[in-house]
C-alpha positions as CSV (number, residue, x, y, z in Angstrom):
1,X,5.0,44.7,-18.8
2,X,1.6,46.2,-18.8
3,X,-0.9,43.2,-17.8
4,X,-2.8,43.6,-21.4
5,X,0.5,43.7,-23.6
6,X,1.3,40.0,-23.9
7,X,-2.3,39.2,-25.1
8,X,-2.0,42.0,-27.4
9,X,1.5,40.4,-29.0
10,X,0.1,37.1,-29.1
11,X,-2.8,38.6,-31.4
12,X,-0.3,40.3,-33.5
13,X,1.6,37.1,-34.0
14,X,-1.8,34.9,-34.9
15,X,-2.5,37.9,-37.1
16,X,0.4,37.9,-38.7
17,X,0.7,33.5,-39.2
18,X,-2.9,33.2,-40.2
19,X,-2.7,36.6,-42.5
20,X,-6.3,36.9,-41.5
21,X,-8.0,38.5,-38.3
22,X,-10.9,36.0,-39.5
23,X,-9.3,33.2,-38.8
24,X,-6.8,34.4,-36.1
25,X,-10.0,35.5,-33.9
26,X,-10.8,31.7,-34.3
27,X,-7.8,30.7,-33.5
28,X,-7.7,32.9,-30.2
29,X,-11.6,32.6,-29.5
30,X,-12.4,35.8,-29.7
31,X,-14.2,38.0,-32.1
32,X,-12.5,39.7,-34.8
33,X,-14.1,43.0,-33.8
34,X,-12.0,42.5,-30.1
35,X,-8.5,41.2,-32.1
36,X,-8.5,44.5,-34.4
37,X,-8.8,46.3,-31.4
38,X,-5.9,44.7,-29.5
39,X,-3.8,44.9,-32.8
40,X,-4.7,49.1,-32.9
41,X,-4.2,49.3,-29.1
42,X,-0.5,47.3,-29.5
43,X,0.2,49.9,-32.7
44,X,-0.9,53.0,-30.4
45,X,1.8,51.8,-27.6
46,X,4.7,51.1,-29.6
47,X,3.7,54.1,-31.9
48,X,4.3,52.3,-35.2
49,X,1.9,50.6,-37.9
50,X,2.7,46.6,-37.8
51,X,0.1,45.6,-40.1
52,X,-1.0,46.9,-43.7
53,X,-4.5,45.6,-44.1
54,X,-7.4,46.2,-46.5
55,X,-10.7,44.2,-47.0
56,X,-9.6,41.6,-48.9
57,X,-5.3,41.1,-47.1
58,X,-3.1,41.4,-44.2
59,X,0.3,42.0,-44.8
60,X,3.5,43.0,-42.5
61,X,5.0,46.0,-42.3
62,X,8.5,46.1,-42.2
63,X,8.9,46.8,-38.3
64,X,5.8,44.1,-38.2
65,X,8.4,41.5,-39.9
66,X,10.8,42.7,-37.4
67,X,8.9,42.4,-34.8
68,X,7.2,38.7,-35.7
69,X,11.2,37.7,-36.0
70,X,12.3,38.5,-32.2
71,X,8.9,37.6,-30.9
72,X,8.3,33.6,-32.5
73,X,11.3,32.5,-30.4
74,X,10.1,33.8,-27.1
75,X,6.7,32.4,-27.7
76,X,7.8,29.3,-28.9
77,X,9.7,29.3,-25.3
78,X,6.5,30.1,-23.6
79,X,4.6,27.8,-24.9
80,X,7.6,25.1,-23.7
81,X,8.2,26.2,-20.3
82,X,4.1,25.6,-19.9
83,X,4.3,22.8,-21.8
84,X,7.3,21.3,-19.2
85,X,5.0,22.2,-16.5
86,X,1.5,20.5,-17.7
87,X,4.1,17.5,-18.2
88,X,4.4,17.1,-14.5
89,X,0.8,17.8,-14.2
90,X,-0.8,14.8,-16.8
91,X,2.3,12.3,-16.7
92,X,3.5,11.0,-13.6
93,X,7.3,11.9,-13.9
94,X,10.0,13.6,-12.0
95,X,11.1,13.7,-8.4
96,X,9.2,12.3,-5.5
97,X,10.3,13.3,-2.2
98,X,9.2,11.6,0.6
99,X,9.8,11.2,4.4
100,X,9.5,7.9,5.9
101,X,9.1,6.2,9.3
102,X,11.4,3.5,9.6
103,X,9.1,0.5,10.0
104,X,7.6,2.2,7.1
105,X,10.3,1.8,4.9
106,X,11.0,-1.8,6.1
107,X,7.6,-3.4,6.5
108,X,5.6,-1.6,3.6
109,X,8.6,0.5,1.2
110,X,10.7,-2.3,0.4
111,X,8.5,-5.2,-0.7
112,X,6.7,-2.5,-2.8
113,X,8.6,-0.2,-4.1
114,X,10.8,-1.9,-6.9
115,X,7.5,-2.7,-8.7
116,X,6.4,0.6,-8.3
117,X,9.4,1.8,-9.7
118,X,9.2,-0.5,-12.6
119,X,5.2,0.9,-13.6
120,X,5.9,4.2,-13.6
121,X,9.8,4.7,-14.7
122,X,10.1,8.4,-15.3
123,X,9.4,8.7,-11.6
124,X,12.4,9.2,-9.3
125,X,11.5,8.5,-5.5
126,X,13.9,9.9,-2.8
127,X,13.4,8.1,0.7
128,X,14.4,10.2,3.7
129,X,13.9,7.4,6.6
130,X,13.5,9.9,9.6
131,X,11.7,8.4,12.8
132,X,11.0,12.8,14.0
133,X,7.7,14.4,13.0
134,X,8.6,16.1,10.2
135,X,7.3,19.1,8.9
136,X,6.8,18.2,5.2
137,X,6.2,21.9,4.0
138,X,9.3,23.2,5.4
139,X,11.4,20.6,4.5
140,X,9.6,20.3,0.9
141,X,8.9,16.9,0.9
142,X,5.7,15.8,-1.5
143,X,4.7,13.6,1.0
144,X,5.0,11.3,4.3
145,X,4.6,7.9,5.9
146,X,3.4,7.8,9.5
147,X,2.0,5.4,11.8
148,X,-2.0,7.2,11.4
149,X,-2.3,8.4,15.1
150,X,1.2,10.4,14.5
151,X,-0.3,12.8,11.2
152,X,-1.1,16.1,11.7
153,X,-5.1,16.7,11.6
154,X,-4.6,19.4,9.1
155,X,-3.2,16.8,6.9
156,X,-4.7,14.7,4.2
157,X,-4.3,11.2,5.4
158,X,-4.4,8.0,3.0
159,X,-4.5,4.5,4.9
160,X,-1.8,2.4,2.6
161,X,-1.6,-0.4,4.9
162,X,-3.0,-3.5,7.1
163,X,-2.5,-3.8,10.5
164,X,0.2,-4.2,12.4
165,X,-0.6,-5.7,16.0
166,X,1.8,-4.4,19.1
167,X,3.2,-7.1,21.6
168,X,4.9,-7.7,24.2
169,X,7.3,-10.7,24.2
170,X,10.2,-12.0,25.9
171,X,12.6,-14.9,25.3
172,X,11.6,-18.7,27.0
173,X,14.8,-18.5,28.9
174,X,13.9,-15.2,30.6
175,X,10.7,-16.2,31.1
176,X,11.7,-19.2,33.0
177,X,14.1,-17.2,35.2
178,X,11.9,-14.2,36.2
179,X,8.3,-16.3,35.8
180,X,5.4,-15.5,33.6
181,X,3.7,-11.9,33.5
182,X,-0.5,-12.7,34.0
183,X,-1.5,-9.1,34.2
184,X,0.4,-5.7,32.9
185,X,1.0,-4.8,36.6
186,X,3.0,-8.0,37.1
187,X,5.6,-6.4,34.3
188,X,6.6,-3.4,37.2
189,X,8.3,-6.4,39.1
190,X,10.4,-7.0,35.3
191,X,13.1,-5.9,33.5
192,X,11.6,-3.9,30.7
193,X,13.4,-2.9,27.7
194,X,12.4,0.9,27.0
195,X,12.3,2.5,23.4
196,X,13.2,6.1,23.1
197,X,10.7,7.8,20.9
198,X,12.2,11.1,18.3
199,X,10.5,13.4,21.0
200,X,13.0,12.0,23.5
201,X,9.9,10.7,25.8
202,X,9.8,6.7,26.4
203,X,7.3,5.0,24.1
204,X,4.7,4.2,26.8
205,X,3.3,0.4,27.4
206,X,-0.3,1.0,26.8
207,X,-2.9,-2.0,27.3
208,X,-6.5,-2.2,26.6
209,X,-8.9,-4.6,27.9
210,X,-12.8,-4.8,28.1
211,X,-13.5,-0.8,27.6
212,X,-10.0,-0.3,29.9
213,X,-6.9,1.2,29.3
214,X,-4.1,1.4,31.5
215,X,0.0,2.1,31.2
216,X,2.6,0.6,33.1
217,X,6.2,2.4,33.5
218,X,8.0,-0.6,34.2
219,X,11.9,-0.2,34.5
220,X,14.5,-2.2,33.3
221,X,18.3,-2.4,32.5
222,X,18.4,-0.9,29.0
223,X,16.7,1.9,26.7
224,X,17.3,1.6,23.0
225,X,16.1,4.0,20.1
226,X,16.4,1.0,17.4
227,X,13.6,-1.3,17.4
228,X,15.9,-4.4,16.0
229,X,18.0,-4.0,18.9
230,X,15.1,-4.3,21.1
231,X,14.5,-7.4,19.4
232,X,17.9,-8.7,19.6
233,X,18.3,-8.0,23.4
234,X,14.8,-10.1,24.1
235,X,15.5,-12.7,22.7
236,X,19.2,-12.9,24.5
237,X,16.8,-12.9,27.8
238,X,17.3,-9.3,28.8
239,X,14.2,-8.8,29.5
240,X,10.2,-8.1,28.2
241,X,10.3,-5.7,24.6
242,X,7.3,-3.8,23.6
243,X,6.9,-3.3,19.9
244,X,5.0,-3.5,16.5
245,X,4.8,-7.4,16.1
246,X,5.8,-7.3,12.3
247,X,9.6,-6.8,14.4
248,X,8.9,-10.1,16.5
249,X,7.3,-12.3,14.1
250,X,10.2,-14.0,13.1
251,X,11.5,-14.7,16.0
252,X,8.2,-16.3,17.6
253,X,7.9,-17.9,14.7
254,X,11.2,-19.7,15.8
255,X,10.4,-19.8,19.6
256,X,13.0,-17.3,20.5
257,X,10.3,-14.7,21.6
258,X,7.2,-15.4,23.6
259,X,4.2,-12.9,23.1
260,X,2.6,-11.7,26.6
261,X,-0.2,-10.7,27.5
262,X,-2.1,-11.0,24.6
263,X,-5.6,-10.7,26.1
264,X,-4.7,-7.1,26.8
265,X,-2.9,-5.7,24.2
266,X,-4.0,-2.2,22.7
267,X,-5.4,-1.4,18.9
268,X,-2.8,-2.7,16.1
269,X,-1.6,0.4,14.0
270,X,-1.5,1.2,10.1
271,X,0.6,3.3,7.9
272,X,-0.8,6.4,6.2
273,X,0.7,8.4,3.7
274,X,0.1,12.0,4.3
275,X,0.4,15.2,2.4
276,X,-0.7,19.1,2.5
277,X,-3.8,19.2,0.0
278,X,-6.4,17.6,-2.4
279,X,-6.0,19.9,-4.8
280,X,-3.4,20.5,-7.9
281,X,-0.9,17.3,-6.4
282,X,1.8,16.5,-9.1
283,X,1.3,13.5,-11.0
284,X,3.7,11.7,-9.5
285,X,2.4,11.6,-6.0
286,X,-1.4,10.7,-7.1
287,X,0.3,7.7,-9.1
288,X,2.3,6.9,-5.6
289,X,-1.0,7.3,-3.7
290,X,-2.9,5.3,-5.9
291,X,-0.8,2.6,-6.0
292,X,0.1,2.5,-2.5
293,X,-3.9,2.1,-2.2
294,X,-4.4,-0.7,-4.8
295,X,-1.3,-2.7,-2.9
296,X,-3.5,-2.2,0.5
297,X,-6.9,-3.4,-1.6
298,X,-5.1,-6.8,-3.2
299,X,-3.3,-7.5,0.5
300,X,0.2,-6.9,-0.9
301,X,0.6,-4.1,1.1
């Protein structure tokens, strides 16, 4: 279809609704001078007259009725398919897919979520929890949640929420078997429960003091890639766990873990929802973003 021709049916129809190029220029916002000539340029293609007009009417020719008859419906389905799709553009509706760091999904998804879901109920969120760096353009996701020092710089990056401190901890019982760590080097001489990171490297035990950062490799009896096991192994005095404290709190809270070293323990982490682009995002994900954001401002997040 020549690039002109649907402009120059959508004339003809205004034309022929509004029996007037007067007020079917207005309705288009153009002049009447440019309509007549789209209307004589359409006539010229198809070869037939559509319109009989003189000064004072506008009137349909027979192949013009014709022709206004097959062509309504198809506009009318025009005007809905762009209709569906500024839908998804003003209102926040329809699907929201979104890939999720576990802790995520625990710490910050689950305590917020069912409220969001309850604002904005023509939304339908689908969770993938995946602890691998996703790429969220191939695998069309709208969006992700990442620990900030894991997105992409290319990114758009949104903090959604407070800190999470690291620790390490151990149980009292292990402590009193295997003696009190005073310095991250003493942990070499300890059984150190490893965490296997998506890349398949060992999350390394990073410690910060006074402008200095060291890491210590220390080895121990058993490597897990599930945080809560971790957990659960420290406080059975396996040995020393490194991990985001919201996964210890509890426990320290009871006096089954012990944190360690706390004088030298490196920056706490946040969550950040990330996605490809400021511009032209669907409704749905600037209503996610923005909510996520207001959670973070009144500390529910």
């Amino acid at each position: 279809m020549r690039g002109t021709l649907f402009a120059e049916l959508n004339a003809f129809v205004a034309v022929a609704e509004q029996k007037s190029f007067v007020k079917a220029a207005t309705q288009l916002g153009i002049s009447p001078a440019t309509l007549s000539q789209s209307i004589k340029t359409l006539e010229e293609t198809l070869g037939v007259r559509l319109l009989n007009r003189t000064t004072r009417s506008v009137n349909l020719t027979e192949v013009g009725s014709r022709l206004l008859g097959r062509l309504r419906p198809v506009l009318d389905d025009y005007e809905a398919a762009i209709e569906s799709v500024n839908i998804f553009r003003d209102k926040p509706c329809g699907i929201l897919r979104l890939t999720v760091l576990p802790p995520a999904i625990e710490f910050l998804l689950t305590p917020l979520l069912p409220r969001f879901l309850k604002q904005y109920p023509d939304i339908r969120v689908e969770i993938s929890s995946d602890a691998a760096l996703t790429d969220i353009v191939a695998e069309r996701f709208d969006a992700g949640i990442r620990i900030g020092q894991l997105v992409e710089r290319d990114m758009i990056a949104v903090r959604v929420s407070r800190d999470f401190p690291i620790r390490v901890v151990a149980s009292p019982e292990y402590l009193q078997r295997r003696g009190t760590p005073l310095q991250p080097e003493d942990l070499r001489t300890h059984n150190c429960i490893r965490f296997r990171l998506p890349s398949g490297a060992l999350m390394p035990w990073s410690f910060e003091r006074k402008g200095k950062r060291i890491e210590v490799a220390g080895e121990g009896s058993a490597i897990v890639n599930d945080p809560e096991m971790g957990v659960r192994l420290a406080a059975e005095g396996i040995g020393a766990f490194y991990m985001i404290a919201a996964y210890t709190e509890a426990l320290e809270t009871r006096r089954k873990l012990v944190p360690l070293l706390e004088d030298w323990m490196p920056p706490p982490v946040a969550f950040y929802i990330y996605y490809p682009s400021r511009k032209q995002n669907p409704a749905a994900l600037e209503a996610f973003v923005g909510f996520l954001k207001a959670s973070l401002k009144d500390g529910s997040a």
